[in-house]
C-alpha positions in Angstrom: -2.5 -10.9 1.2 -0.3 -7.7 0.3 2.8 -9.1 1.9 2.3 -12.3 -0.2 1.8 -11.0 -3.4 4.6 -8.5 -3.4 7.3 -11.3 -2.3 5.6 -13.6 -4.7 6.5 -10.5 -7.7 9.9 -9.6 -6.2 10.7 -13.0 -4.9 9.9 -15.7 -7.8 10.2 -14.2 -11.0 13.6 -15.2 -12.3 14.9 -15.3 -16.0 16.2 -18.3 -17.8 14.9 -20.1 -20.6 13.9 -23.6 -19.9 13.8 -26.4 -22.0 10.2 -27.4 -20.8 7.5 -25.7 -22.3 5.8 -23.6 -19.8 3.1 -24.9 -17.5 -0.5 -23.6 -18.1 -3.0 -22.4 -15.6 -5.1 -25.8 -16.1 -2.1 -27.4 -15.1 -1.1 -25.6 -11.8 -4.8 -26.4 -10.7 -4.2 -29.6 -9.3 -2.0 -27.7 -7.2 -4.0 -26.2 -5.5 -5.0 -26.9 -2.0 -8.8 -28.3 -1.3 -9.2 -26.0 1.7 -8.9 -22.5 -0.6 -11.4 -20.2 -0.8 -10.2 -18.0 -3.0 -8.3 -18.7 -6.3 -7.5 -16.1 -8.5 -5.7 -17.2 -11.9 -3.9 -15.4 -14.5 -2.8 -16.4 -17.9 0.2 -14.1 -18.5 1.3 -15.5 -21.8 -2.2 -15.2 -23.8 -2.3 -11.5 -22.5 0.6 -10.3 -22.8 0.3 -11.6 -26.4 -2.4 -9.5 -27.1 -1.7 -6.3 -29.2 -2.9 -3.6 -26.7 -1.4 -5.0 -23.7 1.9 -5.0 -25.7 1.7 -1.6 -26.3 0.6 -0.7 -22.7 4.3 -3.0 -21.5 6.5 -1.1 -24.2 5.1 2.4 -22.5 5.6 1.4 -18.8 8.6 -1.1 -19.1 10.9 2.2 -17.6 9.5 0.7 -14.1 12.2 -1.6 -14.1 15.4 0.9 -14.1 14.3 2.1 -10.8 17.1 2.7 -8.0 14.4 0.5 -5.5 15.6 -2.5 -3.8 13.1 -4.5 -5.6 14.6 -3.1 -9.2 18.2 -3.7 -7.4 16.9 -7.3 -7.1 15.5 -8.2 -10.4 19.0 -6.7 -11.7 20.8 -9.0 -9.8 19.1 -12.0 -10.6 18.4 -11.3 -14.2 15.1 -10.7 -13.6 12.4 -10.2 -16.0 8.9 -10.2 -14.6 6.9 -8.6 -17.7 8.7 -11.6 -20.6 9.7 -14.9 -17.8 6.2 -14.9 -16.1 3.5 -17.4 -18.0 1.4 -18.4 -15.3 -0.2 -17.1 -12.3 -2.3 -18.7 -9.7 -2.8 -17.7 -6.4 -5.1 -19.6 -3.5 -6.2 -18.3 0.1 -7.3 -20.3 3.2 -9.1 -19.0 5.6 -7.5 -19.3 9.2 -7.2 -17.9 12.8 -5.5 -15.8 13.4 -5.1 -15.0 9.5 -5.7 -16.3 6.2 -3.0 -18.8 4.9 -2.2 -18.2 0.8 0.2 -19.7 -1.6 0.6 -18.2 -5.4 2.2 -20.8 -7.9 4.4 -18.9 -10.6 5.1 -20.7 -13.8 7.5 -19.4 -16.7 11.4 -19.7 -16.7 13.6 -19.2 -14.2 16.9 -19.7 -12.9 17.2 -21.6 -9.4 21.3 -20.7 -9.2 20.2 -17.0 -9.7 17.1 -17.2 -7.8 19.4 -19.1 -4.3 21.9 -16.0 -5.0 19.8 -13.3 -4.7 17.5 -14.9 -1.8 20.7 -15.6 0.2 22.0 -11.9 -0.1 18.5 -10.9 1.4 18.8 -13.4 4.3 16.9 -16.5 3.1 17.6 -19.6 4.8 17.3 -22.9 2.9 15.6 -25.6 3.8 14.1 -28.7 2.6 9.7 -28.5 2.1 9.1 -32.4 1.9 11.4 -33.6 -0.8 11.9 -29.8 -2.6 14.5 -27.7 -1.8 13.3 -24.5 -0.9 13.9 -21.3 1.0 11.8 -20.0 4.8 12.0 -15.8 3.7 12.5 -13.7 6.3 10.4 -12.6 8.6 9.3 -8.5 8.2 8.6 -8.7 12.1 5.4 -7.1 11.3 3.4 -10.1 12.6 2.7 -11.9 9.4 4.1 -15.1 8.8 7.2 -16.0 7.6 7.1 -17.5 4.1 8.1 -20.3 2.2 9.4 -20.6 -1.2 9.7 -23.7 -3.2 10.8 -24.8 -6.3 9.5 -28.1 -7.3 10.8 -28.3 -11.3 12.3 -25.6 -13.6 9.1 -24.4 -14.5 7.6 -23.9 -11.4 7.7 -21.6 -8.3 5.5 -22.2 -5.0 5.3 -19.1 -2.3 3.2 -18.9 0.5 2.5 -19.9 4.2 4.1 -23.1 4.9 1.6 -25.3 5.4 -0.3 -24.0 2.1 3.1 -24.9 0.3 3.3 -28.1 2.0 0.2 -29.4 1.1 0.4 -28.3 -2.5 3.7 -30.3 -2.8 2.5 -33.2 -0.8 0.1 -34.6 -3.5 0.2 -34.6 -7.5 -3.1 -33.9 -8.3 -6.1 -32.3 -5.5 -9.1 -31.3 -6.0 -10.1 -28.1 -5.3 -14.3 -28.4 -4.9 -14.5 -24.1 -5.2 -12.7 -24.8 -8.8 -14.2 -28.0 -9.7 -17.6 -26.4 -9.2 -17.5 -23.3 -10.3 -16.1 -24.9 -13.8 -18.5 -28.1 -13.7 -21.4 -25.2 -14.1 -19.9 -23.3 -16.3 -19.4 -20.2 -14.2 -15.7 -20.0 -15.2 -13.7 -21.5 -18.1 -10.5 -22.5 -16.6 -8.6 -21.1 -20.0 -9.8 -17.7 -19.6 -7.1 -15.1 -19.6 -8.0 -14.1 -16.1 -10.7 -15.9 -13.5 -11.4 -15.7 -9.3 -13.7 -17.8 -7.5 -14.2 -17.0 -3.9 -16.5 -18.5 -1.0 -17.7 -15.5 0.9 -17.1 -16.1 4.7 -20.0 -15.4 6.9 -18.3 -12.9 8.3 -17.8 -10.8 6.0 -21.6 -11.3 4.9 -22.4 -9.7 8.1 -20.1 -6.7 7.8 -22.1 -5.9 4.6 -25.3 -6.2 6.4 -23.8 -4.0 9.4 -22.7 -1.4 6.9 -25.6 -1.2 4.6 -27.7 -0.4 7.9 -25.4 2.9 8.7 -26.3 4.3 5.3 -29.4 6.2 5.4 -28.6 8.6 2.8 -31.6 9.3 0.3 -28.8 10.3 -2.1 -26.3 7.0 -1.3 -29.9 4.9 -1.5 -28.4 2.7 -4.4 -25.1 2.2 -2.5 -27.0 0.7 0.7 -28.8 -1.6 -1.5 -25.9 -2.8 -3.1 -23.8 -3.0 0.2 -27.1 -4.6 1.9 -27.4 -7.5 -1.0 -24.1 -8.6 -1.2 -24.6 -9.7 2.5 -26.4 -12.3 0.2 -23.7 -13.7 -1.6 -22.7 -16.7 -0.5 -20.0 -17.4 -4.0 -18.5 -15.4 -6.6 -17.1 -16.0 -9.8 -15.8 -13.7 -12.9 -13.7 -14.1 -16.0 -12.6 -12.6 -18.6 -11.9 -12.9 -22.3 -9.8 -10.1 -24.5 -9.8 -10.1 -28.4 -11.0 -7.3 -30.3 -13.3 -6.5 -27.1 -12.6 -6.9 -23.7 -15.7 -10.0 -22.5 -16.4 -9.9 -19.0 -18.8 -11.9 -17.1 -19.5 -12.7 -13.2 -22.2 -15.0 -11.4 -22.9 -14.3 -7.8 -24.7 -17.1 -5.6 -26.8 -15.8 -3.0 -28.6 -17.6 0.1 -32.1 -17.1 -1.3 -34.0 -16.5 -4.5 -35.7 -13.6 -2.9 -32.1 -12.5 -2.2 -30.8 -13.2 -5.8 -33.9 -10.8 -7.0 -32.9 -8.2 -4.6 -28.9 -8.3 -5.8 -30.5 -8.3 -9.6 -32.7 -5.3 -8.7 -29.4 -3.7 -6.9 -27.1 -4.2 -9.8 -28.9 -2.9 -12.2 -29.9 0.4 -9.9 -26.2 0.8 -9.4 -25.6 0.7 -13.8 -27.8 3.7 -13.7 -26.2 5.8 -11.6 -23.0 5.0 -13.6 -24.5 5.4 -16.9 -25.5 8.6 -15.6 -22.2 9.8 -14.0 -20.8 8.5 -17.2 -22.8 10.8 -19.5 -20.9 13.9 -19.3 -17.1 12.5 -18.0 -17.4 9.3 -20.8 -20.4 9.5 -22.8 -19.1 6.6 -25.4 -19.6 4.2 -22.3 -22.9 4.7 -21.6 -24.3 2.7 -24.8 -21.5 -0.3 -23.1 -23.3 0.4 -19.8 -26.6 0.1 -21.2 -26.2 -3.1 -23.0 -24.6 -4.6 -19.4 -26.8 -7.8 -18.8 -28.1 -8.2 -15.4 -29.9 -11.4 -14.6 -31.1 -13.7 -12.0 -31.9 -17.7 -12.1 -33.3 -19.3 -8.9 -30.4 -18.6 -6.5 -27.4 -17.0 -9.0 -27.5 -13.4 -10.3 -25.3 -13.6 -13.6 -23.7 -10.2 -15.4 -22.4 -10.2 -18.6 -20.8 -7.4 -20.7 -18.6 -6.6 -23.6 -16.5 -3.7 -23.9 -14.5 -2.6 -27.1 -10.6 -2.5 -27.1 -10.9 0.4 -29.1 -12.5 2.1 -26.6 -10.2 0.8 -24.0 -7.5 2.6 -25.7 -9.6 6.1 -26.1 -10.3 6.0 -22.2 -6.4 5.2 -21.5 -5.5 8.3 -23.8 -7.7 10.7 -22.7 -6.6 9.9 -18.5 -3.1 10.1 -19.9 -3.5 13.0 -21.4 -5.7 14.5 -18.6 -2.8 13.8 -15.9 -0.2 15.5 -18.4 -2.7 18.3 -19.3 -2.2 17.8 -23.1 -5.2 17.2 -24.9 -5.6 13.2 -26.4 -3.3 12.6 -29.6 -0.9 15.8 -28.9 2.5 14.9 -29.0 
C-alpha cells in the first residue's frame, strides 16, 4: 500500500492546464473495480479551497525545493502536486500473495511531460487495452511492478495491472462496498474525504488474538476496544470542513450483542481521552464530551464536530511546542 501511494504522488501528478473541467470524485467511482474492499476518496479541490488548509499549504509549500529525487522529479516535469491535483480515489483488492490497489488521480496534467520524466526513470511504455500507458519499474523488493495509465487529459490510473485493467475495461462498474455504504447513507459520496472498507476475517481474528494478550487492569479499555473490533465486519467515515471540522463513522459488527459491546467500548475509550486531555488540551474535552456514540441493531454510529478555530489553537501551540516559543511569539 506504501509503495503504491508514494508512486501514485511522485508518479502522476503532472502540471498543465486542461481544457476539460476537472473530473469529480462521483465521477471516478464508476471506475472503480467491483472486487475492492477498500476505497478511500478525496476531494482535493473543495479542501484545498478552504481558508485554513490554505494557510496550512502557504506554511509547508518549502517541501517542494528539496534536493530529493522526488523534488528533482516534480521539477522536471513541471510538477505541482498541492495546485494540479483535484481528485483522489484510491481502491484495494484483497489477494494472495498481496492485496492488488489502483488510485485514480484527476486534475491537469501534461502526458508529453509526464512520458519524459517516466522514461528518464526507466519506464517502459506499453499499451493497457486501448490506453497508452507505462509498466514502472520494478524496486526488486517483491512488490509488483506497476502500471500507469492515462485514459483522457484529465485522468491518471496507477496500480497493479490487473486493477488498472479492469478499471479501463468497462465505462461504468459497480462497486457494491460504495453503492451500499451510500444507498444507507453511511457516506455521502461529495464529502471532502470518505473510506469504506470490508474488514477481512483475518484481520478480525488478529484483533481477537491481541485483545486476549492484554491483561492489563490499567490497558482494560484498550483490550475492550481491540477485543470489539474483532466485531466489525464494515467501516465507513467521512468528513465535512466549514467553520467546524464534521466527522462521522458507522462500524457494522456481526451481532447486536457485539454492536453493544463496540458502543460500550467507544465510549470507555472517550473517557480516558477526555481525561488525558484535561491537563495537555483542556478546550477538547467539552468536544470529547459532546462525541455521540450509538448503536442500532447491528451498526455502532459516532458522530462529532470539532471547531476550526480550535483546530488552528491545537496546530499553534504543537508548533510552537516543537520550536520552544510560546503560541503567537514571533
Amino acid at each position: 500500500m506504501r509503495k503504491i501511494v508514494t508512486l501514485a504522488l511522485f508518479g502522476t501528478l503532472t502540471a498543465c492546464i486542461a481544457l476539460a473541467a476537472p473530473l469529480t470524485v462521483p465521477q471516478l467511482l464508476p471506475r472503480v473495480p467491483e472486487r475492492a474492499q477498500v476505497v478511500v476518496a478525496l476531494d482535493a479541490a473543495t479542501l484545498r479551497s478552504h481558508p485554513t488548509v490554505q494557510s496550512w499549504l502557504l506554511n509547508h509549500a518549502s517541501w517542494g525545493h528539496a534536493d530529493t529525487e522526488a523534488a528533482r522529479f516534480l521539477a522536471e516535469a513541471g510538477l505541482d502536486p498541492l495546485r494540479d491535483v483535484t481528485a483522489m480515489v484510491v481502491a484495494i483488492a484483497p489477494g494472495e500473495p498481496r492485496s492488488e490497489p489502483v488510485a485514480f488521480f484527476a486534475g491537469h496534467f501534461d502526458a508529453t511531460a509526464l512520458a519524459a520524466a517516466l522514461s528518464k526513470r526507466g519506464a517502459m511504455p506499453v499499451t493497457l487495452g486501448s490506453v497508452p500507458g507505462f509498466r514502472l519499474p520494478e524496486k526488486g523488493d517483491g512488490e509488483f511492478a506497476a502500471v500507469l495509465a492515462q485514459p483522457s487529459p484529465e485522468l491518471i490510473v496507477i496500480g497493479g495491472e490487473a486493477m488498472v485493467l479492469d478499471s479501463l475495461a468497462a465505462k461504468e462498474l459497480r462497486n457494491p462496498l460504495i453503492d451500499s455504504a451510500v444507498s444507507t447513507g453511511q457516506v455521502d459520496p461529495r464529502a471532502p474525504f470518505w473510506a469504506v472498507a470490508t474488514i477481512p476475517a483475518k484481520a478480525r481474528q488478529k484483533a481477537a488474538d491481541a485483545a486476549a494478550r492484554i491483561h492489563e487492569d490499567s490497558e482494560e479499555p484498550i483490550r475492550q476496544v481491540v477485543m470489539a473490533s474483532g466485531a466489525v465486519q464494515r467501516v465507513a467515515v467521512q468528513a465535512f470542513l466549514d467553520d467546524s471540522l464534521r466527522l462521522s463513522g458507522v462500524a457494522v459488527a456481526d451481532t447486536a450483542e457485539n454492536a453493544e459491546l463496540l458502543q460500550d467500548a467507544a465510549k470507555g475509550a472517550l473517557a480516558v481521552i477526555r481525561l488525558h486531555s484535561q491537563d495537555r488540551a483542556p478546550e477538547l474535552v467539552g468536544v470529547l464530551r459532546d462525541v455521540k456514540v450509538r448503536a442500532t441493531g447491528t451498526q455502532v454510529t459516532v458522530a462529532g464536530v470539532v471547531p476550526v478555530a480550535l483546530i488552528e489553537k491545537l496546530l499553534e501551540e504543537h508548533a510552537a511546542g516543537r520550536q520552544g516559543k510560546t503560541p503567537g511569539q514571533s
